[in-house]
C-alpha positions in Angstrom: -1.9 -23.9 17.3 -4.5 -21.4 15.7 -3.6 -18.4 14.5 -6.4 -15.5 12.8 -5.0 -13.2 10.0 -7.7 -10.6 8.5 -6.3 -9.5 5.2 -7.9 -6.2 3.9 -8.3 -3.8 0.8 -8.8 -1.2 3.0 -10.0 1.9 1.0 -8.3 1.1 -2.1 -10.0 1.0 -5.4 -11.6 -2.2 -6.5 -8.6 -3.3 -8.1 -7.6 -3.7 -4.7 -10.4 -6.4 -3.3 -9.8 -8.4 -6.5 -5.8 -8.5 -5.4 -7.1 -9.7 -2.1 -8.6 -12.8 -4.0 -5.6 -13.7 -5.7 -3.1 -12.9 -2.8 -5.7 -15.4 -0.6 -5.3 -18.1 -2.8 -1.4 -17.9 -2.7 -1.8 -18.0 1.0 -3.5 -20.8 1.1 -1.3 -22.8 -1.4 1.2 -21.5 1.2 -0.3 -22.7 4.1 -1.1 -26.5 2.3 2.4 -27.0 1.0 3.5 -26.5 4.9 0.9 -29.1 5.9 -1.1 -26.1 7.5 -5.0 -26.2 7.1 -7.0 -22.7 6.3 -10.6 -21.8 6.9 -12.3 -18.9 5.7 -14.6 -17.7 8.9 -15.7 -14.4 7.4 -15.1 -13.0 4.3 -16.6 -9.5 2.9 -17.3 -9.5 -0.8 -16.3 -6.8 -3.4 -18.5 -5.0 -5.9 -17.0 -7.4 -8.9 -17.2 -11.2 -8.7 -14.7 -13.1 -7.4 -12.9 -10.5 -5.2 -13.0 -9.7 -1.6 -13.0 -6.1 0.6 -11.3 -8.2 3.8 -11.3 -12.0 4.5 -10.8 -13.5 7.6 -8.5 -16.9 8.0 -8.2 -19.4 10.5 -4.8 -20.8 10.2 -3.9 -24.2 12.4 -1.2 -26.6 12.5 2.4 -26.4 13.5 4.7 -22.9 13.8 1.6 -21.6 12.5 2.6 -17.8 14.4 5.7 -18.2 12.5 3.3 -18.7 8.9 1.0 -16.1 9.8 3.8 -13.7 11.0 5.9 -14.0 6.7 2.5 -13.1 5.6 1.5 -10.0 7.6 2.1 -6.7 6.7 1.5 -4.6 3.1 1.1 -7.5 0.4 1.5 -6.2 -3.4 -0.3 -8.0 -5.9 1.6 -7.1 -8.9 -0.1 -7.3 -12.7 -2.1 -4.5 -15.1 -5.7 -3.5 -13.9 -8.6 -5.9 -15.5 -10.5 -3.4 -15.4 -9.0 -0.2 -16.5 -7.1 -0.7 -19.6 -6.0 2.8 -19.8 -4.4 3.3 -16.1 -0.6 2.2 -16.0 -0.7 1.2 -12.5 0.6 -2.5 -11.6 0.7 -2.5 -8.0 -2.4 -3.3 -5.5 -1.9 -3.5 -2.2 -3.5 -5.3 0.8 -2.6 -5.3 4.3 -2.7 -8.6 6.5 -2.3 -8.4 10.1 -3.2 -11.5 13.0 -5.8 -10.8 15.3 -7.7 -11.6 18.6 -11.3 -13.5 17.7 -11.8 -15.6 20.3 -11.9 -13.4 23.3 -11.8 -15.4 26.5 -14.5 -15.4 28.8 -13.8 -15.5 32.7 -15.8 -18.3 34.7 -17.0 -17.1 37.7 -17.1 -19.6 40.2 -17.6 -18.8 44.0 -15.0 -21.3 44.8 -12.7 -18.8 43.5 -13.5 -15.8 45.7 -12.3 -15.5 49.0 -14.5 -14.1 52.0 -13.1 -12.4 54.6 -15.0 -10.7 57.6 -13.9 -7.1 58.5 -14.7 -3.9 60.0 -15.3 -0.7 58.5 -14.9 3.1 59.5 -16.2 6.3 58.3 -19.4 8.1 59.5 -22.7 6.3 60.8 -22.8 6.4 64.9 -24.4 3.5 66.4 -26.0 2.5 63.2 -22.3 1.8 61.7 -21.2 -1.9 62.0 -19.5 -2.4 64.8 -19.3 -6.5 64.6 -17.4 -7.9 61.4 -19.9 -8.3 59.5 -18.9 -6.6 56.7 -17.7 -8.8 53.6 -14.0 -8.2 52.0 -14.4 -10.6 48.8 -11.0 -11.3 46.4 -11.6 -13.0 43.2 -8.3 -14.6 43.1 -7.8 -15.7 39.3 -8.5 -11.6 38.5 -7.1 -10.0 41.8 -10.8 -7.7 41.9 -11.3 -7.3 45.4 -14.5 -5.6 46.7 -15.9 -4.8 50.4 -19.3 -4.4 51.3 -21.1 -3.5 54.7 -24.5 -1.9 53.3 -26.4 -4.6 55.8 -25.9 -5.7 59.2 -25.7 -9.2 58.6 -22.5 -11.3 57.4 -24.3 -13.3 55.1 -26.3 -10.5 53.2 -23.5 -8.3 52.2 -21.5 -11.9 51.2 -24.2 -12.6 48.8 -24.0 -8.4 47.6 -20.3 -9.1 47.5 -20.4 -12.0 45.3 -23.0 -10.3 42.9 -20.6 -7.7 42.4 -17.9 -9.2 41.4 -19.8 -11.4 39.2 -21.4 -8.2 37.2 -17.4 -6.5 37.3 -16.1 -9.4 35.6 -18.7 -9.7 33.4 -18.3 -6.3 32.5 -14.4 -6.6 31.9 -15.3 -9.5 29.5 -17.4 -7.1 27.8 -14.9 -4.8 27.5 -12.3 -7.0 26.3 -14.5 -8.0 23.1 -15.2 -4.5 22.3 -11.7 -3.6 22.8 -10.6 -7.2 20.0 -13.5 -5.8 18.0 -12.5 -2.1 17.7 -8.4 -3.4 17.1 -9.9 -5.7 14.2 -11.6 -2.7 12.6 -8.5 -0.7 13.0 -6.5 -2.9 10.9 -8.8 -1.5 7.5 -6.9 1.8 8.0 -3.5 0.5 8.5 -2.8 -0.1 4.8 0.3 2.0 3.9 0.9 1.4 0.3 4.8 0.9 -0.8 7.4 -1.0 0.5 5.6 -4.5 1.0 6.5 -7.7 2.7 5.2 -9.6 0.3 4.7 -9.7 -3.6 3.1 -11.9 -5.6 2.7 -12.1 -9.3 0.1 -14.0 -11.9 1.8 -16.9 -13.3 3.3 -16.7 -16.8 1.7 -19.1 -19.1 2.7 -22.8 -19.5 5.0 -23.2 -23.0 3.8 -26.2 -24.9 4.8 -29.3 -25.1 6.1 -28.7 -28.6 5.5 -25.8 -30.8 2.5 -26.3 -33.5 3.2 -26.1 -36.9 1.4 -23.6 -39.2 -0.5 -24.7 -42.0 1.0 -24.2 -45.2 4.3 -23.5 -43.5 5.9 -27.1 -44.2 8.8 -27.1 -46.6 8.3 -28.3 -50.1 10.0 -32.0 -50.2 12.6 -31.8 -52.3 14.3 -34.9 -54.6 18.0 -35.4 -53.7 19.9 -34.5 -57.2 21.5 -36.9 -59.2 25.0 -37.4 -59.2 26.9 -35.8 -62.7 
């Protein structure tokens, strides 16, 4: 299963797109120790190195909706600005929210459509069709049904019929991309900062193995006294 998450700093300051960074790689240490694999298919970069305005993930394996799901929402990375000593703010948010890349793409195939001759009414006189020749075409997998009786012969407005549908469906397609592109770009203005899902933290340093000894700081050695 494959499952798309675009994570985004949204307007926030550039504090923001560097919290993106860290909050990715925590994902993806997430994602491997689940056995899940992560791509990065696009990912915008920040004004500092090493941070990110929006990345986009391709996340694959097993319950991977389930994965994607625990990480979407407002994410808060939590830890002092590296960049502006003097501010007192800790918390940087990002949102992460799954979305549609792939949009699917109908295949038009004429074995698909059904024909049916029919008659039509409405104005015309003598010059309307009179014969069933005009074309009543259903293309079953969409239910888009058109009729046509512009010509006088059954195979001409079969061939107009099919054309039609071809360009509708085709144009739905179209539609349907825009539509996934416009809810993608949506998702930059959904950050709502407070109350996260999900917050993350740098981790605190190792301690040694065993504390070092200062120079100089070693006790004198001192003879045992004698016995009075």
């Amino acid at each position: 299963m494959t499952v798309h998450l675009l994570m985004s700093a949204g307007r926030g300051p550039q504090e923001c797109a560097w919290a993106l960074a860290r909050l990715l790689g925590r994902l993806e240490a997430d994602a491997a120790r689940r056995g899940l694999t992560t791509h990065r298919v696009q990912a915008v970069p920040g004004d500092r190195p090493d941070t990110y305005r929006s990345v986009l993930v391709r996340i694959r394996g097993a319950d991977t909706a389930a994965f994607a799901a625990s990480w979407s929402g407002t994410l808060c990375w939590q830890a002092p600005s590296p960049y502006r000593v003097s501010t007192g703010r800790k918390n940087w948010y990002v949102i992460a929210r799954p979305c549609r890349v792939d949009t699917p793409v109908t295949t038009f195939r004429e074995a698909d459509v059904e024909v049916v001759a029919c008659r039509t009414g409405g104005p015309g006189g003598q010059h309307r069709n009179k014969a069933s020749t005009a074309v009543r075409a259903t293309h079953r997998p969409s239910g888009l049904v058109v009729v046509v009786d512009t010509e006088r012969q059954f195979s001409l407005n079969r061939r107009i019929a099919l054309d039609l549908l071809r360009r509708r469906i085709g144009d739905g397609d179209e539609a349907a991309r825009r539509a996934d592109t416009t809810a993608r770009w949506r998702i930059h203005d959904e950050l709502v900062r407070g109350d996260p899902t999900w917050v993350e933290r740098p981790e605190p340093p190792a301690p040694d193995a065993a504390p070092r000894q200062r120079r100089g700081s070693a006790r004198p050695h001192r003879r045992p006294s004698r016995a009075r």
